[in-house]
C-alpha positions in Angstrom: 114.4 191.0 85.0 114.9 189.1 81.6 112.2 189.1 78.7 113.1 185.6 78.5 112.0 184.5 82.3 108.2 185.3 83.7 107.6 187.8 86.2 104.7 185.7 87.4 103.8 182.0 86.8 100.5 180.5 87.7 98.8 176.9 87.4 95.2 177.0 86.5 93.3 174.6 87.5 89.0 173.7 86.2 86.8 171.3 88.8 90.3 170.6 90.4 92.4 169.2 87.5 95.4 171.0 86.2 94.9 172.5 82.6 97.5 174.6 81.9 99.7 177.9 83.1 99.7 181.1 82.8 102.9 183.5 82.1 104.0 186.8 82.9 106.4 188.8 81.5 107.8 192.2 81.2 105.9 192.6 77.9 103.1 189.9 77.6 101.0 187.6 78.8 100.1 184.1 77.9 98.0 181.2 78.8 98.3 177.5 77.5 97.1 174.6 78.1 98.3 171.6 79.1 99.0 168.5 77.1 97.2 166.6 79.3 94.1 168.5 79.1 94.3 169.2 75.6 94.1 166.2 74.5 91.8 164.9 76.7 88.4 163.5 74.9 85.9 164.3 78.0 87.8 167.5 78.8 85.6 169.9 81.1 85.2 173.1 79.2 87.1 176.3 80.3 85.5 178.7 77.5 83.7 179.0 74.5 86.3 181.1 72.9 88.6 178.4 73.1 86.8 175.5 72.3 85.1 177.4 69.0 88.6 177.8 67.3 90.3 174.9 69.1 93.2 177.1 70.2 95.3 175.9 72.7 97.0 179.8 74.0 96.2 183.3 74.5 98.4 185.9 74.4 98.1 189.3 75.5 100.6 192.4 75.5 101.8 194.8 78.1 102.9 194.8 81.5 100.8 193.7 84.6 98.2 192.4 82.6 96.3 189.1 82.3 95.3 187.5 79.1 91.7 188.5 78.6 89.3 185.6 79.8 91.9 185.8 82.7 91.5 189.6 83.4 87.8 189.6 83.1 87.7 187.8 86.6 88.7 190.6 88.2 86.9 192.8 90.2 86.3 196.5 89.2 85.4 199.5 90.9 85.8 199.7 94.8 85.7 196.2 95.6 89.1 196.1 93.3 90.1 199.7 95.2 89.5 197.4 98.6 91.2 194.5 98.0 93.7 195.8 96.6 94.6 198.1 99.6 94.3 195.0 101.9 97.0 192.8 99.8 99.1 196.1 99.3 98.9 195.7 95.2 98.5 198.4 92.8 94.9 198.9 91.0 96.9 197.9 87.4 98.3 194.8 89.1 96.2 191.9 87.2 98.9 189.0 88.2 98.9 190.5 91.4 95.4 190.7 91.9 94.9 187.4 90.4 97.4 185.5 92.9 95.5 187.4 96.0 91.7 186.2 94.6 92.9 182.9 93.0 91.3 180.4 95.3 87.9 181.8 95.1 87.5 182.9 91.3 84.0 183.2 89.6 82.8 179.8 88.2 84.9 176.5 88.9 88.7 178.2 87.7 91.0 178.5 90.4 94.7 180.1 90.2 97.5 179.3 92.2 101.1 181.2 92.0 103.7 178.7 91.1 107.2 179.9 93.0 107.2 182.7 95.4 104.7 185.7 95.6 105.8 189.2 93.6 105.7 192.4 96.2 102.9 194.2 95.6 103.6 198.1 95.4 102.6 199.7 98.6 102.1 203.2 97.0 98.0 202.3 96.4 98.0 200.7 100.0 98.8 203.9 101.6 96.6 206.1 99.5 93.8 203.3 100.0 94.6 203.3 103.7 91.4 203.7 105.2 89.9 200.4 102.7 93.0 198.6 104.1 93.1 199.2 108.0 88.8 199.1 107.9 88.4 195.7 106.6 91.8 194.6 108.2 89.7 191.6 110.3 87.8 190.5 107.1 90.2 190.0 104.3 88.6 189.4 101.0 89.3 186.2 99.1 87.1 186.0 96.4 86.7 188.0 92.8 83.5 189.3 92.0 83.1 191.4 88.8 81.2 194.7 88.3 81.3 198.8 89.4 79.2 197.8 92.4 80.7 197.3 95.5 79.2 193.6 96.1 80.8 190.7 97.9 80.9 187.3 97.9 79.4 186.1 101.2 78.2 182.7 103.3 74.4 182.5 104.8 75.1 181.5 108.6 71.7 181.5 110.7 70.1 184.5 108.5 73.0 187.0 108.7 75.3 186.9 105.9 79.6 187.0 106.7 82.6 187.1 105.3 84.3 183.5 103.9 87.2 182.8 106.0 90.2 180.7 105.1 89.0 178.0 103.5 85.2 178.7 103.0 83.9 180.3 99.7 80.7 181.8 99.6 77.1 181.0 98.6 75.6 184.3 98.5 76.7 187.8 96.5 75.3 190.8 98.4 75.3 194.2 96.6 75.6 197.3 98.8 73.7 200.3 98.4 75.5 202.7 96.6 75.8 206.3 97.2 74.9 209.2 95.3 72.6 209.6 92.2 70.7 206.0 92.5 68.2 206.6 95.2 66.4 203.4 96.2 68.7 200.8 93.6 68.3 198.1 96.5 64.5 197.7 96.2 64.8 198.8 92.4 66.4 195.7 91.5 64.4 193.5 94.2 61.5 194.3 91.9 62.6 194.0 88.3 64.1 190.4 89.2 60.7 189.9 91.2 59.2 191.2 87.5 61.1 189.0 85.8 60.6 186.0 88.0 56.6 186.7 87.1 57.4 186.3 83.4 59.2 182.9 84.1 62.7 183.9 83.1 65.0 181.8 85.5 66.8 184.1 88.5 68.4 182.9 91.6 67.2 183.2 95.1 67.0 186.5 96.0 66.1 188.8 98.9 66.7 192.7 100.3 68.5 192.3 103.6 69.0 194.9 106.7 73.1 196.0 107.2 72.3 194.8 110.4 72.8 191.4 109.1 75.6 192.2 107.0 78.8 191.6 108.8 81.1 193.9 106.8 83.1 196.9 108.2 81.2 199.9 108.9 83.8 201.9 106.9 82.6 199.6 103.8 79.0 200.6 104.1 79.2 204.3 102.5 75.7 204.8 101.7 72.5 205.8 104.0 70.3 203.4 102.7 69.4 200.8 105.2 69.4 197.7 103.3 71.5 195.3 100.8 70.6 192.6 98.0 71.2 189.9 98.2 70.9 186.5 95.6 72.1 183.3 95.4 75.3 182.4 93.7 74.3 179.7 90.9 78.1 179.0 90.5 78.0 177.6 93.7 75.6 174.8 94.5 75.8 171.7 97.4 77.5 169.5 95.2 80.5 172.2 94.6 81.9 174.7 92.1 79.7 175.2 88.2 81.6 176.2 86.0 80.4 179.6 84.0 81.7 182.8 82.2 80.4 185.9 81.0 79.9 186.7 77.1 83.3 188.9 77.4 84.7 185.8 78.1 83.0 183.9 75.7 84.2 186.4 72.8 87.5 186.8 74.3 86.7 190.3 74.9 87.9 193.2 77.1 85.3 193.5 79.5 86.5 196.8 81.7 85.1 200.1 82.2 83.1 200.8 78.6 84.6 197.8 76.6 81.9 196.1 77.9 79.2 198.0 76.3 81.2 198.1 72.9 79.5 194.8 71.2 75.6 194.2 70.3 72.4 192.4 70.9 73.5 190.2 67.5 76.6 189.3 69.2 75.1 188.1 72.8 72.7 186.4 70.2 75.5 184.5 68.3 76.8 183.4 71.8 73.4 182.2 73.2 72.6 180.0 70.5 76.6 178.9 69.2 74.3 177.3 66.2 72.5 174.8 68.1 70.9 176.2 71.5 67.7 177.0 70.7 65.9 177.5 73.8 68.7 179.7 75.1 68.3 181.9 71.5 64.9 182.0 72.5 65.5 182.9 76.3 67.7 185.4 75.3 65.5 187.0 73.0 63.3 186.8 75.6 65.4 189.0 78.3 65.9 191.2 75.6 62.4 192.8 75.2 62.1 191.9 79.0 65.0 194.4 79.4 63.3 197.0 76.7 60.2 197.0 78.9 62.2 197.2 82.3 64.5 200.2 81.0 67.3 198.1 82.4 69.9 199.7 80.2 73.1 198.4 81.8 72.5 194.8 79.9 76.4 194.6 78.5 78.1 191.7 78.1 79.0 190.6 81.6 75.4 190.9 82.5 75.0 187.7 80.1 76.7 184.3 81.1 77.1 180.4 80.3 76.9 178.3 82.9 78.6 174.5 82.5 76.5 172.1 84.9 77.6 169.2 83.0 81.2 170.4 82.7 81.2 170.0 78.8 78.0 172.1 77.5 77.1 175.7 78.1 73.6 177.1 78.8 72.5 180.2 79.3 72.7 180.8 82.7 70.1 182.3 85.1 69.5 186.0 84.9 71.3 188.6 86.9 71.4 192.2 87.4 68.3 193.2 86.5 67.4 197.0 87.4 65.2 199.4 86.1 68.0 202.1 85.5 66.5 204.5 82.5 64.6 205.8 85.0 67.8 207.6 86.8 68.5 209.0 83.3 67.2 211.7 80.8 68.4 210.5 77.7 66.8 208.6 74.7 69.8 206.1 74.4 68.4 203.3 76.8 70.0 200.2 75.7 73.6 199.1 76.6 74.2 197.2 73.1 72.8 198.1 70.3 70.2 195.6 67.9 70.5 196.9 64.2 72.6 199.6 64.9 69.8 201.4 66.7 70.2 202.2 70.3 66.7 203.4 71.6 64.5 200.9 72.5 61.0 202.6 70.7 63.1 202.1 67.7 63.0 198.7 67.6 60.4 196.3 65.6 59.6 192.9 65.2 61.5 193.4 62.3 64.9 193.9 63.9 63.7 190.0 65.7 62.9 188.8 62.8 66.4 189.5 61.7 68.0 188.1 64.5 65.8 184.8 63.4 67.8 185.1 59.8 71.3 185.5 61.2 70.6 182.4 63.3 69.4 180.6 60.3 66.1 179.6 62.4 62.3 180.2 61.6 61.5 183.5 62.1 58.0 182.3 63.7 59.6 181.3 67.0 61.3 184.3 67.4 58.1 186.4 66.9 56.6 184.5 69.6 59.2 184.8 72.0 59.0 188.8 71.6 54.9 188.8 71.4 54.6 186.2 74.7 57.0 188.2 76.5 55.5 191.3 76.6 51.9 189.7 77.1 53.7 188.3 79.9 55.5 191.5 81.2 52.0 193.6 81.3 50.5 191.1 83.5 53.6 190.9 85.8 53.2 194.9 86.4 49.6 193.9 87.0 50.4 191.3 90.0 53.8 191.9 91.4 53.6 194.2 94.1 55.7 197.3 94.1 58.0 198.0 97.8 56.8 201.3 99.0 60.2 202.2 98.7 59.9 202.9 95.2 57.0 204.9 95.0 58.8 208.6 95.4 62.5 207.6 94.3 64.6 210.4 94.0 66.1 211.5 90.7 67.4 214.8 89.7 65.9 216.9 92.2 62.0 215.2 91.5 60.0 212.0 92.6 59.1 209.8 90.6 57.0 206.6 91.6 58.5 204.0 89.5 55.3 201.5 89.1 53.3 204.3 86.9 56.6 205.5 84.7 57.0 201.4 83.8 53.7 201.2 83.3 53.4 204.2 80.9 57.0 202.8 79.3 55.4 199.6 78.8 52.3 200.7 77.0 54.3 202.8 74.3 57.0 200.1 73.7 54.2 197.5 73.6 53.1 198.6 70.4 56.3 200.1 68.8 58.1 196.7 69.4 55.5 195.2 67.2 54.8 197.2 64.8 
């Protein structure tokens, strides 16, 4: 096919209204917007990245690939394995992927093809054959980002099903993976519970039997008995809110490792965009919440804006929280590093206090966020109770009961993060 005619054409549409196209050809990607949009005064807001430098495209090269706010929509992992042995599309297929998922995107975005559907390759289908004939009766329809296999689901009379044509979901359930993280389910039911103690803002969430999970058995690969699930807060009764992740924000490559390849100064720089205060001081909040936790997967997809007025971004409600230092035996427990150091008992008030410099605010509010977070965190251990699930987790060939190791974590990085 000619360099000169897309591959692939797509109309992207925010809260319903056309806003531009994206283009795919045999050597790039683009994305513009239209002049409609552009040049509309009470546009709703697509991305930070865009509005910060008023640009009106996004280009990307290569073959198969999405520019990059576009491509970090995607799901990764097995989810992307399964869906993309139901539609018959190879793993490297973005447009692909993108046309099969458009409808039901994260946030208010949705994609449509413009023209007739490309063949996906067949080759993964086959190879992926048992994903493809197991979930045959449940197609999935909606994108859902991360490693872990999760999917986007609707609450019907307590049990939790599969969207069908037409419906979106309200719920994301996370199944229990297999392998090395023994217990993850009630792991992360407890760290949210945690942080909902210490009053950062999370979205309904619960730990649900399979038994009221309709899913194909085939997509339940794990012996664990139960699922988490929590609330979608890009979905409410009034429709789609619009959010993205801080890859998205920074027009960033968010797969595999790229994800971890920023820092705490950068997801700082986002939060506050020079005029958010209380979601600089949230975030520097969730920052030593995360220290305490030893949740050390806290990249930059695990950090979003939400748009619930269509024009302004927030910080949205926290998500993925999980204790998961304790599965490791390393010293490097921080996804992103804060002043170039990447161990949390190496970090002061000093490094805060730098953060409060960079952000041109008084250093004062910053030092209080940090000290009333971790007075808040030691009572939380204090009053939260702990499922008996996690009392003897298995890791490397020991137990460990997780309440005691936080607690001892917390009392040495209580004092080292204020010193």
């Amino acid at each position: 096919m000619s360099r000169y005619f897309p591959e692939a054409e797509f109309r992207v549409s925010l809260h319903g209204i056309d806003i531009g196209t994206i283009l795919c050809y045999s050597s790039k990607s683009s994305f513009r917007f239209s002049d409609d949009y552009y040049w509309r005064v009470d546009r709703p807001v697509l991305g930070f990245w865009f509005e910060n430098g008023m640009r009106r495209e996004a280009v990307v090269k290569g073959r198969s690939v999405l520019p990059l706010w576009f491509s970090n929509l995607l799901p990764e992992g097995l989810l992307r394995t399964i869906v993309c042995a139901q539609h018959g599309l190879s793993e490297e297929d973005e447009p692909g992927i993108l046309g099969a998922l458009g409808d039901d995107l994260p946030g208010a975005v949705t994609v449509s093809r413009i023209g007739d559907p490309i063949a996906g390759s067949s080759d993964d289908a086959v190879r992926s054959g048992d994903f493809a004939s197991s979930s045959a009766d449940s197609l999935i329809r909606a994108s859902i980002a991360g490693n872990v296999l999760k999917f986007s689901m609707k609450s019907r009379d307590q049990r939790l099903t599969l969207p069908g044509s037409g419906e979106y979901g309200d719920r994301i359930v996370k199944l229990p993976p297999p392998g090395e993280y023994d217990a993850l389910v009630h792991n992360e039911f407890y760290v949210m519970s945690l942080a909902k103690a210490c009053d950062i803002e999370v979205p309904d969430f619960d730990v649900v039997h399979r038994e009221n999970v309709e899913i194909a058995p085939s997509d339940w690969v794990a012996t664990e008995e139960h699922a988490f699930s929590i609330a979608r807060f890009d979905r409410s009764d009034q429709g789609r809110v619009h959010m993205e992740d801080f890859c998205q924000a920074g027009n960033l490559p968010g797969f595999q490792r790229s994800k971890y390849q920023s820092s705490v100064e950068y997801v700082m720089k986002v939060a506050y965009r020079n005029y958010d205060l209380p979601s600089l001081v949230e975030c520097v909040r969730r920052t030593v919440f995360n220290m305490l936790c030893g949740n050390d997967d806290a990249h930059l997809k695990n950090w979003s804006l939400v748009y619930p007025d269509r024009r302004n971004g927030v910080l949205s409600p926290a998500y993925d929280l999980v204790c998961t230092a304790v599965y490791f035996d390393r010293p490097q427990d921080m996804a992103l590093k804060l002043s170039g150091k990447e161990i949390s008992a190496d970090i002061c008030l000093d490094d805060f206090r730098r953060i409060a410099d960079m952000c041109h605010v008084e250093r004062g509010v910053i030092e209080e966020a940090v000290r009333s977070m971790i007075a808040a965190y030691g009572e939380a251990l204090d009053k939260v109770e702990v499922p008996t699930r996690l009392t003897s987790i298995s890791v490397r060939g020991r137990d460990i009961d997780l309440r005691p190791w936080l607690r001892e974590r917390y009392q040495r990085l209580s004092v080292s993060l204020l010193s």
